[in-house]
C-alpha positions as CSV (number, residue, x, y, z in Angstrom):
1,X,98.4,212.9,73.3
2,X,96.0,211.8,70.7
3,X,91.9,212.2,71.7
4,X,92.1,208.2,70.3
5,X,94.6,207.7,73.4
6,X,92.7,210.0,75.6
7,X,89.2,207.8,75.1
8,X,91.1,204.9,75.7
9,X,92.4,204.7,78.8
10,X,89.2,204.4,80.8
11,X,88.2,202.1,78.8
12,X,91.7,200.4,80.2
13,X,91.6,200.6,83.0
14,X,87.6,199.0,83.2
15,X,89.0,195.8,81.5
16,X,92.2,195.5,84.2
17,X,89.3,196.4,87.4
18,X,86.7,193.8,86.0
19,X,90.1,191.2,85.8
20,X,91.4,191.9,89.1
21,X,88.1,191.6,90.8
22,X,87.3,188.1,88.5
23,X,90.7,186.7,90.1
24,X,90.0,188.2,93.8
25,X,86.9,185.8,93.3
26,X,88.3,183.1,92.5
27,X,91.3,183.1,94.9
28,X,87.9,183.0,97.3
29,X,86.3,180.2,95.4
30,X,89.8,177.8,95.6
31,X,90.9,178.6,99.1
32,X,87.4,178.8,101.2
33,X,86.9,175.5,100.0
34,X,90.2,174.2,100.4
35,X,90.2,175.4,104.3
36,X,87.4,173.5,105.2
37,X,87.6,170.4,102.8
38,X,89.8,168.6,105.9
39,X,87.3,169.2,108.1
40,X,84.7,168.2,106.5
41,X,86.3,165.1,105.3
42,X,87.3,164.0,109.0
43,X,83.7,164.2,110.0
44,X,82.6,161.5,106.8
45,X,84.3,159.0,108.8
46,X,81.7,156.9,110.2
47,X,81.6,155.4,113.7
48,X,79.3,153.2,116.2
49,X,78.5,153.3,120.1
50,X,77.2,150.5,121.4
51,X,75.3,151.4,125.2
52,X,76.6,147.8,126.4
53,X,79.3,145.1,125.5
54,X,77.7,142.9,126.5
55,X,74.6,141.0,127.0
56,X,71.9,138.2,127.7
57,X,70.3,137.3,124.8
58,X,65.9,138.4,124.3
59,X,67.6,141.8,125.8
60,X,68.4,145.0,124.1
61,X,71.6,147.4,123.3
62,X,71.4,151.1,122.0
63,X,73.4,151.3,118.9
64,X,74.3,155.0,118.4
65,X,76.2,156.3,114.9
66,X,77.7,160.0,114.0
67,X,79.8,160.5,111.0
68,X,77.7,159.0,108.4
69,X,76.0,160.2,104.7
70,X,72.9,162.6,105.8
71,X,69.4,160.9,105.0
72,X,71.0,157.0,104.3
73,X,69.4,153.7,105.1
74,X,71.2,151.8,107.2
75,X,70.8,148.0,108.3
76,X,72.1,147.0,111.6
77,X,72.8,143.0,112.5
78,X,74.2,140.8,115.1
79,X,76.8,138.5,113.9
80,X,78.7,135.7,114.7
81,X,82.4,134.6,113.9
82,X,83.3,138.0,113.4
83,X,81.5,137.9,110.1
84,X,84.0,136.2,108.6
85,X,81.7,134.4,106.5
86,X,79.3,137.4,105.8
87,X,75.7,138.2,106.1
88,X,75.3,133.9,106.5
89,X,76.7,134.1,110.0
90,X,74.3,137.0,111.4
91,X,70.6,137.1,113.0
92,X,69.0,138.4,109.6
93,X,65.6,138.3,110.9
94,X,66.1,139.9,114.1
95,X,68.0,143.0,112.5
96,X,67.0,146.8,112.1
97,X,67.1,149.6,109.8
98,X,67.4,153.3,110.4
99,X,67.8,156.3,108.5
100,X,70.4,158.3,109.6
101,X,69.5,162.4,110.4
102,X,70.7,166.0,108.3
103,X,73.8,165.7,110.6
104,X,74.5,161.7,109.5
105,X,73.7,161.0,113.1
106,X,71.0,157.7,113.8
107,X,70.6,156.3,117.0
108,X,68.1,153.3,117.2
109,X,67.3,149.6,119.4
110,X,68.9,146.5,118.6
111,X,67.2,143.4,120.1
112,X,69.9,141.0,121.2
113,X,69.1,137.7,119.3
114,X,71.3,134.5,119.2
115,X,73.4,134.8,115.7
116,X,73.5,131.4,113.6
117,X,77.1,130.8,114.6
118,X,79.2,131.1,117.7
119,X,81.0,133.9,119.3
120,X,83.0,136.2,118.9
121,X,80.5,138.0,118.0
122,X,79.9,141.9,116.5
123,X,77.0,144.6,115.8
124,X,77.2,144.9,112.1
125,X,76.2,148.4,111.0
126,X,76.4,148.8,106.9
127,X,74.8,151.2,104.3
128,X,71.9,149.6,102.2
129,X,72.0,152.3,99.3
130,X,74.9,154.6,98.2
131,X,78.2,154.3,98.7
132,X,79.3,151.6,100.6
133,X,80.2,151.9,104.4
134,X,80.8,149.7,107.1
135,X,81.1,149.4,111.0
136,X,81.9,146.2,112.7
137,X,81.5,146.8,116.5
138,X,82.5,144.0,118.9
139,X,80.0,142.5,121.1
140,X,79.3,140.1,123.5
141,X,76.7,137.7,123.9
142,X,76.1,136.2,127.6
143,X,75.2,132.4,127.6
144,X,75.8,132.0,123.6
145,X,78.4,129.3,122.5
146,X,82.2,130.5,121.9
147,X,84.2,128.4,118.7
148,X,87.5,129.4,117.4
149,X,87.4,130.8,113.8
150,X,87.0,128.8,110.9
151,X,89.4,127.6,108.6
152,X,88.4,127.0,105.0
153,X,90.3,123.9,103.1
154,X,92.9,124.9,100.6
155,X,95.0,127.6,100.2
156,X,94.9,131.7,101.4
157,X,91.5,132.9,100.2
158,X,90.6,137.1,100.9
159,X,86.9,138.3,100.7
160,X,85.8,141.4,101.8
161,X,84.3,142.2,104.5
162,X,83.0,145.7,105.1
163,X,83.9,149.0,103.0
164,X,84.9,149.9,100.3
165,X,85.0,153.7,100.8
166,X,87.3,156.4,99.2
167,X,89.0,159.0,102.1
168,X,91.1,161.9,101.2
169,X,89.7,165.5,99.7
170,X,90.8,167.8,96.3
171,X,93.3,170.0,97.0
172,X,93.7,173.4,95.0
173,X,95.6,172.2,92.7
174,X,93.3,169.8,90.9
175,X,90.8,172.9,90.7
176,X,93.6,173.7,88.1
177,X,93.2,170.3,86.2
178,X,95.6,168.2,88.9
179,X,95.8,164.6,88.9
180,X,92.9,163.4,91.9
181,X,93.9,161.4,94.0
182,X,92.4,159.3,97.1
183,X,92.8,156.4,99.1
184,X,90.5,153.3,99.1
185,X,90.4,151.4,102.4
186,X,88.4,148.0,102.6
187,X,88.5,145.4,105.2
188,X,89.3,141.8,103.9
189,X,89.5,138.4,105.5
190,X,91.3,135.3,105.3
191,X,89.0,132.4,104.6
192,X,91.6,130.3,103.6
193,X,93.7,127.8,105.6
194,X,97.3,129.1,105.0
195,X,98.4,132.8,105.6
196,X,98.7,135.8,103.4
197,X,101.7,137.7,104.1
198,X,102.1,140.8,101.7
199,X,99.7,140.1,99.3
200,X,99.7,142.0,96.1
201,X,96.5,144.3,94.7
202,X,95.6,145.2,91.5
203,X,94.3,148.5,91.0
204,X,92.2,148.9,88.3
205,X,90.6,152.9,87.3
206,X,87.7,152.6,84.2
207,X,86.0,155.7,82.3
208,X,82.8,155.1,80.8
209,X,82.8,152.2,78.7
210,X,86.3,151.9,78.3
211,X,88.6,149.4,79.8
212,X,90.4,149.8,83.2
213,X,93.6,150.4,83.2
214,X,95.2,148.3,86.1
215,X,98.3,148.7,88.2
216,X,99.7,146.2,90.5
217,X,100.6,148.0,94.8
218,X,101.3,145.3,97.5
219,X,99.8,145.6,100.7
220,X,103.0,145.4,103.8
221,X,101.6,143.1,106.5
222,X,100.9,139.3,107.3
223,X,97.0,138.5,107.0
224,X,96.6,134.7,109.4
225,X,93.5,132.5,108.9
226,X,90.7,133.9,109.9
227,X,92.1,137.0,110.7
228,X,90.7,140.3,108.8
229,X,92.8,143.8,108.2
230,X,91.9,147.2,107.2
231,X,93.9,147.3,103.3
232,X,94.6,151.0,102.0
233,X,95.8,151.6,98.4
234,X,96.5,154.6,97.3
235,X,94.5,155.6,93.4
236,X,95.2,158.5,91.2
237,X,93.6,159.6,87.8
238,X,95.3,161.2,84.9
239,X,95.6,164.6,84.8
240,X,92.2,166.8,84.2
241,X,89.9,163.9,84.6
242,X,86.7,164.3,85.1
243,X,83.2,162.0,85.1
244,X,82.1,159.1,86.7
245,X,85.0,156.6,87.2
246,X,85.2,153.2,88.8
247,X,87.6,151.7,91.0
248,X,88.3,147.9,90.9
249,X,90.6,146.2,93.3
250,X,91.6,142.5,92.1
251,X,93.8,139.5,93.9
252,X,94.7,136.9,91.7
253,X,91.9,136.3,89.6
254,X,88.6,137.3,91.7
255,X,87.7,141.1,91.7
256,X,87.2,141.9,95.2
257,X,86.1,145.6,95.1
258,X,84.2,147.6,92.6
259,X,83.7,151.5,93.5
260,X,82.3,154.1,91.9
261,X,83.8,157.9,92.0
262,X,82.4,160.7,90.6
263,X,84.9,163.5,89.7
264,X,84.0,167.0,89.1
265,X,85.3,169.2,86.2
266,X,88.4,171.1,86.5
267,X,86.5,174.8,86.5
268,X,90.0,176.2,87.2
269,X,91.3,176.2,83.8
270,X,87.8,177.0,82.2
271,X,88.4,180.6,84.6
272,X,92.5,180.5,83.8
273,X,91.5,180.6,80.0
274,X,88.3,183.4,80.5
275,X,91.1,185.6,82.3
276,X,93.6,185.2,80.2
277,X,91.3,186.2,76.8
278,X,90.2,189.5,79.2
279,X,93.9,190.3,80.3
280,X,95.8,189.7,77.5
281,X,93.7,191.9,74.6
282,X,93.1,194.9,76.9
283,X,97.0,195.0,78.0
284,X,98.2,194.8,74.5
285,X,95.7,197.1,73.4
286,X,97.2,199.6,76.2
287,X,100.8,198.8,75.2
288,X,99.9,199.5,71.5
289,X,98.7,202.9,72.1
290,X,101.2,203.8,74.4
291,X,103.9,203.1,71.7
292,X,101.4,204.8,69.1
293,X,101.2,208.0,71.6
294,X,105.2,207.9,72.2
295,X,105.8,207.9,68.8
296,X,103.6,209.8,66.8
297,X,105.1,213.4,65.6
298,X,104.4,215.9,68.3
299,X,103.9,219.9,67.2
300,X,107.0,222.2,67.1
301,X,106.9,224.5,69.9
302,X,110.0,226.3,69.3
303,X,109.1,228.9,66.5
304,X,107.9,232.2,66.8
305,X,104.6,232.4,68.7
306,X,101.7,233.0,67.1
307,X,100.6,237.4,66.6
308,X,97.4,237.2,69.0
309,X,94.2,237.4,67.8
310,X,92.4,241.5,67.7
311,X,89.5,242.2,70.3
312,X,86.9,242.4,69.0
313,X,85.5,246.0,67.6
314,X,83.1,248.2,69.7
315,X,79.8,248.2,68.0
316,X,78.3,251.4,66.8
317,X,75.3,252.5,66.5
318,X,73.3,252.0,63.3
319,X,72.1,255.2,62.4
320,X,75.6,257.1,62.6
321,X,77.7,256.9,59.7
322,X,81.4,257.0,60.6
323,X,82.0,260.9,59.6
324,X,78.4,261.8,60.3
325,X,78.3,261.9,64.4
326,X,76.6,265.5,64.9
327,X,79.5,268.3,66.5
328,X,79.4,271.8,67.7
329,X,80.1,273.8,64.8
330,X,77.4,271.5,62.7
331,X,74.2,273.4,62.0
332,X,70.8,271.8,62.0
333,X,68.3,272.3,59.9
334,X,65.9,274.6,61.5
335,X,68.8,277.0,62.4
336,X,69.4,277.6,58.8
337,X,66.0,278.0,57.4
């Protein structure tokens, strides 16, 4: 085997250890995330305690919270006619705002006041800032009027009424450059004097400055005057997306709900691509001098072997000629003279 071959195959082996360990991390990244996005998503969901259903007006309830954004301003109102016709039918001046703790917990007094329109009534708990959320809690007021609901003239008219928000988490596969997908729930009432039985949505998603593209998904249930429902549609983005998008729900020709959504880049095929340019070179790079190593022409170890080498000669002493050592029968000089 070549010394070129030889030098090589550390180098190898390096480029497949720094690979395998770049993937071990980013199995981590992708599936620590994706274990504890559900979790983490359930406990978004936001929900209100009331420490009374009831009571006299000039007293005061407890209005407790858990599940909401950390550090968010919340405005909390008591409203009449279910709120069916908004912030109009609520005791503005008698209502409180809270900011809600690191765990998206708020617990704060809520003076019982008479709203500007008869019962029933409910504790109105909404996000000022942000995304949008809302809570409608039924409550009772002792000694305040009771009406039925209105009925506005005309035909079926939906408003919304609390919401939007966007539920549902990123799996793994959009790491990779998936389509996203959630699901928008709102609440919407009928204003109108005639019912809405499976009304149809249009679902609009918008990039930047561009134009939304709009799809039409009908909602499956029957919506009566006066009545309000919980409406889900289901939204999905093309493939890769990323950036700020916004959602936009229309019925007929009024635009009911605008949402934004923030989407975060597909790192997964940055990291795919970064792998893939490591991988690829050092394996052909070892295939190529394996091939180079197999075929190459090896020395012939068949023919005679070589005669070894001589050892080395003894030295001798400088002062001695080879014939010249001194002997027994060699007379010196002084014996001759």
């Amino acid at each position: 085997m070549s010394g070129d071959a030889v030098r090589a195959r550390p180098l190898c082996r390096v480029l497949l250890l720094v690979s395998a360990l770049s993937l071990l991390l980013l199995l981590l990244l992708l599936f620590l995330p994706f274990g504890f996005g559900r979790t983490a998503a359930a406990a978004e969901k936001p929900e209100v305690t009331l420490s009374a259903s009831e009571a006299a007006k000039d007293g005061e309830i407890t209005v407790s919270g858990s599940g909401w954004r950390p550090k968010t301003l919340l405005m909390l109102l008591l409203c009449g006619q279910n709120m069916i016709g908004g912030t109009n039918s609520c005791a503005n001046a008698d209502g409180r705002a809270v900011t809600t703790g690191s765990d998206g917990a708020f617990r704060q007094q809520l003076p019982v006041a008479a709203p500007p329109k008869p019962c029933p009534c409910v504790v109105h708990v909404a996000t000022v800032t942000g995304e949008q959320a809302a809570v409608d809690e039924p409550f009772a007021v002792a000694g305040h009027p009771t009406a039925p609901l209105p009925q506005a003239s005309g035909s079926a008219r939906l408003s919304v009424l609390a919401g939007p928000r966007l539920e549902g988490d990123s799996g793994i596969l959009v790491f990779f450059g998936a389509p996203p997908s959630r699901t928008l729930e709102f609440t919407v009432g009928n204003l109108g004097s005639a019912p809405v039985k499976d009304p149809v949505f249009r679902v609009g998603t918008a990039h930047g400055v561009f134009a939304p593209q709009w799809e039409e998904q009908q909602w499956r249930g029957e919506l009566k005057p006066g009545k309000k429902a919980l409406v889900r549609l289901d939204v999905t983005l093309p493939a890769g997306a990323h950036g700020d998008y916004e959602i936009s729900v229309r019925h007929g020709s009024e635009v009911l709900v605008r949402q934004p959504w923030g989407v975060g880049r597909p790192w997964g095929v940055t990291v795919f691509w970064i792998l893939l340019a490591a991988v690829v070179p050092a394996a052909v790079f070892r295939t190529g001098m394996a091939i180079v190593d197999r075929v190459r022409p090896r020395p012939d170890r068949t023919g005679p072997p070589e005669p070894p080498s001589p050892p080395p000669s003894a030295a001798t002493l400088p002062w001695f000629a080879p014939d010249s050592a001194p002997n027994e029968n060699s007379r010196t000089t002084k014996g001759n003279s």
